[in-house]
N, C-alpha and C positions, 0 to 999 in steps of 0.2 A: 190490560194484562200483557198483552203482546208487545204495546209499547213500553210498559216498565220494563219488559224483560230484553227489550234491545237498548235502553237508556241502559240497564245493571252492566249489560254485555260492552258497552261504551267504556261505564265507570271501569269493570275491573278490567279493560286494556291495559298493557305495560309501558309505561309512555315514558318508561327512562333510558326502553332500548331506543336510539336513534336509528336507527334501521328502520322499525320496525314502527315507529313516528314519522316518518318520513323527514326528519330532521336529518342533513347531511352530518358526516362525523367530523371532529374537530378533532386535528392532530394533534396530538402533546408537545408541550413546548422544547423548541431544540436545545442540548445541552450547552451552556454559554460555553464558548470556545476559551481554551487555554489562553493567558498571557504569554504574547510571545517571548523566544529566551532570549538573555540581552546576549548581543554579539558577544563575539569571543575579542577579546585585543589583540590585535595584529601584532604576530611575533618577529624580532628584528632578528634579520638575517645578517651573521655575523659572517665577513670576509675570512676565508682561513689564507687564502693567497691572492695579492694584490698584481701580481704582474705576475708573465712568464720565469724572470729568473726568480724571484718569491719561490715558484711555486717547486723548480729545479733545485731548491736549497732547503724548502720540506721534503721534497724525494729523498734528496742523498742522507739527511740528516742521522746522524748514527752507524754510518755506515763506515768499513774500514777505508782508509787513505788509500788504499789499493785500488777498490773497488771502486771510489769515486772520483779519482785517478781516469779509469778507464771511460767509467762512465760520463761524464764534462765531454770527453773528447768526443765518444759517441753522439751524445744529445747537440754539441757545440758545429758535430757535420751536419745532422739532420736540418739545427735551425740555418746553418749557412744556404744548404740547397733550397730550403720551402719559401726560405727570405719573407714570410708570415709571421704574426702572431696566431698563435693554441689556439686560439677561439676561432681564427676563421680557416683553421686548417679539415682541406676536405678530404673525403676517401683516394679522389684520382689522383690528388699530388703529394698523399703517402705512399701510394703504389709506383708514383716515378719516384721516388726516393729510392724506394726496394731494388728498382729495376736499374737505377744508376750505381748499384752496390755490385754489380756484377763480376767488375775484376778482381773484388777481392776474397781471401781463401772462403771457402765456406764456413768456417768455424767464426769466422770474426762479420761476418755478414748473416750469421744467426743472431749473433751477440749485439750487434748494431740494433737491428730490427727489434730482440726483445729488448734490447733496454728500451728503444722509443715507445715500444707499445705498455711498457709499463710505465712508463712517467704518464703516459696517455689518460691509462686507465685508471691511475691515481689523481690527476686532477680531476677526472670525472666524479670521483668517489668525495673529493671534495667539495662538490659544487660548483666547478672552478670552471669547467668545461659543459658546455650544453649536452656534450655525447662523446662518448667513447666512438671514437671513430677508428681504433688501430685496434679495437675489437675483430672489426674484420676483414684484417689481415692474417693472412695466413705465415708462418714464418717455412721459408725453402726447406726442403728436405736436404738432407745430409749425410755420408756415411760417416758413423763412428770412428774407423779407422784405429781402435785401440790397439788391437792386436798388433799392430806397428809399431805400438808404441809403449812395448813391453819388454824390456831386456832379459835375455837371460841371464840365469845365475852367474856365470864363470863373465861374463860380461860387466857384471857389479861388482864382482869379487876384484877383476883387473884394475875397474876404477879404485878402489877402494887401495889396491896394495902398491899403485905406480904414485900416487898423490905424496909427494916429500914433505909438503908445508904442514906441521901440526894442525895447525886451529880448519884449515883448509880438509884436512882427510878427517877431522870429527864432525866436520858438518858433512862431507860424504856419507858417513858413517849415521850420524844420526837422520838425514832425511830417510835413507835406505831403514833402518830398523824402526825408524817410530810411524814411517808412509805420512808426516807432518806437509801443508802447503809451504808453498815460499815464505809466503806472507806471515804463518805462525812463526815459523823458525827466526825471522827477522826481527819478530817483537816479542821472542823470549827476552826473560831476566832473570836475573840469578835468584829471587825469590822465588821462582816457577819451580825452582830442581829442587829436588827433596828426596831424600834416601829411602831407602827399604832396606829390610834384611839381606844379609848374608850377601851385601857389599851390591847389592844391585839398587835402583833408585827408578825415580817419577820425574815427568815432566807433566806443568798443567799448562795447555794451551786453549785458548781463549781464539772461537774460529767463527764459522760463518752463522751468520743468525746469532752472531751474540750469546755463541752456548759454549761455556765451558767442559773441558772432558781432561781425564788424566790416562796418559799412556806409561806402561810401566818400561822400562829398560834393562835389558841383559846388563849385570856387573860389568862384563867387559865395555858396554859403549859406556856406562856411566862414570866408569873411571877416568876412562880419558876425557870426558865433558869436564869432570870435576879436576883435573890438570889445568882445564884453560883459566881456572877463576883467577888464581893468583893476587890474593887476598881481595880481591874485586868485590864493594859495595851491594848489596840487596838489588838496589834498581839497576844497576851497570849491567848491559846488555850481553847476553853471553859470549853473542859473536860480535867481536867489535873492527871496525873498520882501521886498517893502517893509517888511514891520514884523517886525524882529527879526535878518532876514539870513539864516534858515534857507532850505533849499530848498522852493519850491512845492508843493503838494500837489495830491492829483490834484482835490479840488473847487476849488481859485484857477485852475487848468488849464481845467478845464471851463468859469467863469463866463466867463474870456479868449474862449475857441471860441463859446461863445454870443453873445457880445457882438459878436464881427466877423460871426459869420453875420448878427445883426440888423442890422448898420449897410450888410452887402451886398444886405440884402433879400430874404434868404431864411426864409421862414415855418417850418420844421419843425425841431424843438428838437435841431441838430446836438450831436454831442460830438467830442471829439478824435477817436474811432475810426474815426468818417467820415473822416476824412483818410485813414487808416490804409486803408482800402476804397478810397478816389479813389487813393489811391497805386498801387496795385494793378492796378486796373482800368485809371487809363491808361497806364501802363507796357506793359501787356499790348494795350493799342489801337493804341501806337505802336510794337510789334513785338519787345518785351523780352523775352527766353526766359523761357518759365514756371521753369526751374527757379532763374534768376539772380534773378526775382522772391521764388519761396519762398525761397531762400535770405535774399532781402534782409529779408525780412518773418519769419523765423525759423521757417515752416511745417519741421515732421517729414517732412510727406509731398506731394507735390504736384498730391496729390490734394485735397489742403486748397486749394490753392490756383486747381485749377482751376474752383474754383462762382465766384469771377469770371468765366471766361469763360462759365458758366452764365448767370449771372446778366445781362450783357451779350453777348448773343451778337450775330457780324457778320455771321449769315447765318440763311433761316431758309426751311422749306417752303412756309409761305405766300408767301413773293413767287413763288411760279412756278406758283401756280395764276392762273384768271380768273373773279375776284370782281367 
């Protein structure tokens, strides 16, 4: 009896626990691994610039003749001194570049620097260059200096009223009232002028960044712009030059502006830009909205345009002390 009851105790054991069988456990089988992916194809890298000047001729590309004018010349020093090509140029002999720039004004040894540093960082952005390397350069400090380079009214007035030559005292006349750069005024054309009412009229110039903007003109300057046409063609340039007929340039522009400031008696070697700054300035003296002013003047931002009233301020903490 004893034994049937330990043979029962046998049988009803649970002999599917492996535990409990002394049978070790048997792990489930692993999940078969994924097909690998097939590679990707190797993507072809397309050259966007094949050499150095390649790459100096997608820089400038669209830009105005002025400004790529200036810049050649800039970019044309920098390659003279480094005597490299782009790719192997380092930090120290951007830095003697900078440092050989010393004798010149500061304004133009800004303008050196960032033009190189932007062709720099433009090839970089291309693929073109391993590394912006004019990244970290820093460009020299500078003073503004505008306030010098602001005439007064009765100053613009004398230019304006000693100039004998017609076409010569309308271009006075129109850089001072439209604050237009050289470089606009020189590639107007007579389809740009376009009337308004009650005999006053527009100019549309065509400036930096490729943005078009329209300044309107007091009757009095558009009448006399509209003298100079003399049945003159659509495209025929408004201000055209004595010998040949083409349009002025900006140095027959410039000798014009120096030549009235001398005969008004003013000693410091103005350029048209002055104007472009007295426009500005008194507009903003005789209570012109800063942003009707940027706009006029084709500032971005007007913020740009308020170091005018930096520069000439109408108020200031020393009058209210006692000195």
């Amino acid at each position: 009896m004893e034994t049937r009851d330990r043979i029962g105790a046998v049988d009803t054991m649970d002999t599917t626990d492996p535990r409990r069988a002394g049978v070790p456990a048997i792990a489930p089988p692993a999940p078969a691994a994924a097909p690998p992916a097939p590679s990707a194809a190797p993507v072809a890298t397309v050259a966007q610039a094949t050499s150095d000047d390649h790459l100096i001729a997608l820089w400038l590309h669209n830009r105005s003749a002025h400004t790529q004018r200036a810049y050649r010349a800039d970019i044309a020093r920098f390659q003279a001194h480094v005597a490299a090509p782009f790719r192997a140029l380092t930090l120290g002999a951007l830095q003697d570049f900078a440092d050989s720039l010393a004798g010149l004004k500061p304004s133009s040894r800004v303008r050196t620097l960032a033009a190189v540093k932007s062709l720099l960082a433009f090839g970089h952005r291309l693929g073109y260059l391993p590394f912006d390397v004019g990244r970290a350069l820093k460009l020299p400090p500078r003073r503004e200096g505008l306030a010098a380079r602001i005439l007064e009214e009765a100053d613009v007035q004398r230019m304006l009223a000693l100039e004998a030559h017609p076409r010569n005292r309308v271009l006075l006349r129109l850089l001072y009232a439209s604050g237009i750069r050289v470089a606009e005024l020189c590639a107007l054309r007579w389809r740009d002028v376009r009337p308004r009412a009650d005999g006053a009229g527009q100019i549309a110039v065509w400036g930096k960044g490729a943005k078009e903007r329209t300044i309107l003109l007091p009757a009095s300057v558009y009448q006399d712009l509209l003298a100079l046409r003399r049945g003159a063609p659509e495209d025929a340039p408004v201000f055209r030059s004595r010998k040949g007929g083409g349009p002025l340039d900006t140095s027959q522009v410039l000798r014009v502006v120096r030549a009235a400031a001398t005969r008004a008696g003013i000693e410091a070697k103005v350029s048209p830009h002055w104007l472009r700054h007295s426009h500005a300035t008194h507009a903003l003296d005789r209570q012109a909205p800063i942003h009707l002013v940027a706009a006029t003047l084709g500032h971005s931002s007007v913020a740009t345009t308020g170091k005018y009233l930096h520069a000439r301020p109408s108020d200031s903490s020393a009058r209210y002390l006692v000195v």
